[in-house]
C-alpha positions in Angstrom: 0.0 0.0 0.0 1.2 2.9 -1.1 2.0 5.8 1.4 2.9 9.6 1.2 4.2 11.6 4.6 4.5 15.2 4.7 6.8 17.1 6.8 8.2 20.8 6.8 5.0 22.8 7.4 5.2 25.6 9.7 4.8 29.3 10.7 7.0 31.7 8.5 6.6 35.5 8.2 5.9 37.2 4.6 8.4 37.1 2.2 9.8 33.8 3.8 10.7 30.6 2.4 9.9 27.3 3.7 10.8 23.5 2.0 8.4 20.8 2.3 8.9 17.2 1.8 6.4 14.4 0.5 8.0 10.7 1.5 6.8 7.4 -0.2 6.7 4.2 0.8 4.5 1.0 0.3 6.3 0.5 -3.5 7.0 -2.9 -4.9 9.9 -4.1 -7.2 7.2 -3.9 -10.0 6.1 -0.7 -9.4 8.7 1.7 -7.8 8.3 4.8 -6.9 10.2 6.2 -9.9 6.8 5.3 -12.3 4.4 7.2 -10.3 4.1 10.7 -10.8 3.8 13.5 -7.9 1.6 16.4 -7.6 1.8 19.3 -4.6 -2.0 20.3 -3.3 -3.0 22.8 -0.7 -6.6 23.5 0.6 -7.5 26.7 2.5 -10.1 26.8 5.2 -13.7 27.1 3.7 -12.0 26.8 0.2 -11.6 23.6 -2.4 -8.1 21.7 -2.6 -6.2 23.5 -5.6 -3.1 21.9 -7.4 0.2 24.1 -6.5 2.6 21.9 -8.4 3.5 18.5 -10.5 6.2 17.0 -11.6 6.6 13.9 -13.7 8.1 10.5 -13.3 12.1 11.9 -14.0 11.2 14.9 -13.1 11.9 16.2 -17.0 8.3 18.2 -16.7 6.9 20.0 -14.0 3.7 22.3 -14.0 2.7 25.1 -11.5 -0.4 26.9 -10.2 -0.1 30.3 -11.7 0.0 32.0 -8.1 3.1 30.2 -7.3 5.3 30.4 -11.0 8.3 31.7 -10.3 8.1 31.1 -6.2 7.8 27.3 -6.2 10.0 24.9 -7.3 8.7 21.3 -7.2 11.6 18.5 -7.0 12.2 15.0 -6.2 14.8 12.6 -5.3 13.6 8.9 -6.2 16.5 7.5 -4.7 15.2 8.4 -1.7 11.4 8.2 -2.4 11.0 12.2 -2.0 9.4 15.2 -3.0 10.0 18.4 -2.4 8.1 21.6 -3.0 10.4 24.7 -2.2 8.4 27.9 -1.6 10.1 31.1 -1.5 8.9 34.8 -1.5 5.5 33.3 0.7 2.2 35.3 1.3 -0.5 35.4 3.2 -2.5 33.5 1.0 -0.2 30.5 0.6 -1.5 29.6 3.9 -3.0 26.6 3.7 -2.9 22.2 4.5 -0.5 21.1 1.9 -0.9 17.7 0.7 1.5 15.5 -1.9 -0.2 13.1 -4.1 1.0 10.5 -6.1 -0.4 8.3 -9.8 1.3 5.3 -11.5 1.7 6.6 -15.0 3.8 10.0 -16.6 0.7 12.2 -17.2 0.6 15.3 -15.1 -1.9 17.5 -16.8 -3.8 20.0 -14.4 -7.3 17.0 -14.9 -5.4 14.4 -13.7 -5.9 13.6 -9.7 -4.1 11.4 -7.3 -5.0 8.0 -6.9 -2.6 8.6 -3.1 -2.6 11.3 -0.3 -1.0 12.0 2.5 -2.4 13.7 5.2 -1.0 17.2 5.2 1.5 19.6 6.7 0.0 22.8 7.3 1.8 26.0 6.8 0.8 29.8 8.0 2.6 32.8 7.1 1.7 35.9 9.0 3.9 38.5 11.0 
């Protein structure tokens, strides 16, 4: 069974940076981690989970929310099962529950959802 563990949330003032990782476990021989592709989500209080960032399989493509381009990086390490979403320059409104998810496959158009999730670090920036 597949598993995803978050870790790095935190309080940080505006104009802060903070790195989060996503670790995966639960893969088999036949299906390592390296074939599934891995998506950054957050989801605001009273508001609907939004994708922040993707990144594919080798990480030769990534994709990003337009309110995080140029702020986020999304990047993983599959020799050590990880993801990382690197968030610089933060705002109020990047306070939210982030959540990694993760597909089998190499597709990371903005329609395509996580078949895994973790449960979420959250992460407040205020002064």
């Amino acid at each position: 069974q597949v598993r995803l563990v978050e870790s790095g949330g935190g309080l940080v003032q505006p104009g802060g940076s903070l790195r989060l990782s996503c670790v995966a476990s639960g893969f088999t021989f036949d299906s390592p981690f390296n074939l599934y592709v891995v998506m950054w989500y957050r989801q605001g209080p009273g508001k609907e989970r939004e994708r922040v960032a993707a990144v594919s399989r080798l990480a030769y493509s990534t994709n990003y929310a337009d309110s995080v381009k140029g702020r986020f990086t999304i990047s993983r390490d599959n020799g050590r099962n990880t993801v990382y979403l690197q968030m610089n320059n933060l705002r109020p409104e990047d306070a939210s529950i982030y959540y990694c998810g993760a597909k089998a496959g190499n597709n990371i158009d903005t329609g395509v959802r996580p078949d895994y999730w973790g449960q979420g670090t959250p992460v407040t920036v205020s002064s």
